[in-house]
GUSE-916223 format. One record per residue (C-alpha): z, y, x; residue in three letters; residue number from 1. Coordinates in pm, 1 decimal. Layout:
[node [Z,Y,X],ala,NUM]
...
***
This chain:
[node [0.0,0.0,0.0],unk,1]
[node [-102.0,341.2,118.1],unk,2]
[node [158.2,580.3,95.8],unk,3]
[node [56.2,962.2,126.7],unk,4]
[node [415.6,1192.8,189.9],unk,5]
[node [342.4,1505.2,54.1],unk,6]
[node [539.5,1840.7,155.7],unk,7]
[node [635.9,2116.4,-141.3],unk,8]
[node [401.9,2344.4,-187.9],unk,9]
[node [143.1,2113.8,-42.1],unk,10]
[node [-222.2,2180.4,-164.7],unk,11]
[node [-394.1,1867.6,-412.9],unk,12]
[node [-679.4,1862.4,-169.8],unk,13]
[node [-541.1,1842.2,176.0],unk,14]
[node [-330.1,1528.3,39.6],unk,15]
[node [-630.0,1362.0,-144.5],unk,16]
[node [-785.9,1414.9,250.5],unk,17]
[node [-514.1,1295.5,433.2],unk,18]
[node [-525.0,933.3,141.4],unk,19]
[node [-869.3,927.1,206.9],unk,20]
[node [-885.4,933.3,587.3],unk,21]
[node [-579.4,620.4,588.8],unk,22]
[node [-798.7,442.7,307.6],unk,23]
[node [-1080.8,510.3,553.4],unk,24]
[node [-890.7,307.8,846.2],unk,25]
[node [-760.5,25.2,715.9],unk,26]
[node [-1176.0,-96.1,674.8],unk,27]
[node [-1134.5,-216.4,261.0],unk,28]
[node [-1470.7,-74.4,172.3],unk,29]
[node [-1633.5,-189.4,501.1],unk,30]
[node [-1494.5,-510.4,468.9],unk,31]
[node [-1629.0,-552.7,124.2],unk,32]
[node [-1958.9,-483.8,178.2],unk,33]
[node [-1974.7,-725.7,475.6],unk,34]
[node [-1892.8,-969.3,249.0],unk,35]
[node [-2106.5,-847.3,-43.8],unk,36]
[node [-2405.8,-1085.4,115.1],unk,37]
[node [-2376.5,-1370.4,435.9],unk,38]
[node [-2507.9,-1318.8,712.6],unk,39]
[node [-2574.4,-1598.0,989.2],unk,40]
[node [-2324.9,-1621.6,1262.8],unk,41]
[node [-2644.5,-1617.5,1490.4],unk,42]
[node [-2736.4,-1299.6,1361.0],unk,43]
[node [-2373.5,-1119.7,1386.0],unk,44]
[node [-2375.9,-1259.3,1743.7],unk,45]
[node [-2754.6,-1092.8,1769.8],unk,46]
[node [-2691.6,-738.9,1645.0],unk,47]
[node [-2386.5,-769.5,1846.7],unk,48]
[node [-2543.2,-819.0,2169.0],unk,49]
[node [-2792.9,-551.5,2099.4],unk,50]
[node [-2540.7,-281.2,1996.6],unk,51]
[node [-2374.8,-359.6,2337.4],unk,52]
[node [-2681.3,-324.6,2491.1],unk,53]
[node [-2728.6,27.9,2340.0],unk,54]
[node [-2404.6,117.3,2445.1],unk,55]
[node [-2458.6,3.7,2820.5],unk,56]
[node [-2803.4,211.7,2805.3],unk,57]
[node [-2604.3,513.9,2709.6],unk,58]
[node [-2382.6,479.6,2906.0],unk,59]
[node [-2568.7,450.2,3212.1],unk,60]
[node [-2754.0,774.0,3049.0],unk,61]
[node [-2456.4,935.3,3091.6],unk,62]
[node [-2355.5,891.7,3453.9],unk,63]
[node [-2753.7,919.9,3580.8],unk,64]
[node [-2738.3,1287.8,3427.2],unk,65]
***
């Protein structure tokens, strides 16, 4: 359960932000729609491998410039 102290005087909006951002983190709605449809394990393992590639390129981006 997300619990969302809010101070006196508080404004609606900034504590609706602050539920929002810890709703964000805990991954619910990501979670869900991984599981909305299967994907292979071969696949995860593929798009895996090329996100770390990505990363690795950008990286090396990074310290060339």
């Amino acid at each position: 359960m997300i619990i969302v102290p809010v101070k006196e005087g508080e404004n609606i909006e900034r504590a609706l932000k602050k539920f929002k951002r810890k709703f964000e983190k805990t991954g619910v709605i990501r979670e869900l729609r991984n599981r909305k449809t299967f994907v292979k394990k071969s696949v995860v393992r593929r798009d895996e491998i090329k996100k770390a590639i990505y990363r690795q390129h950008l990286q090396l981006e990074e310290e060339n410039s």
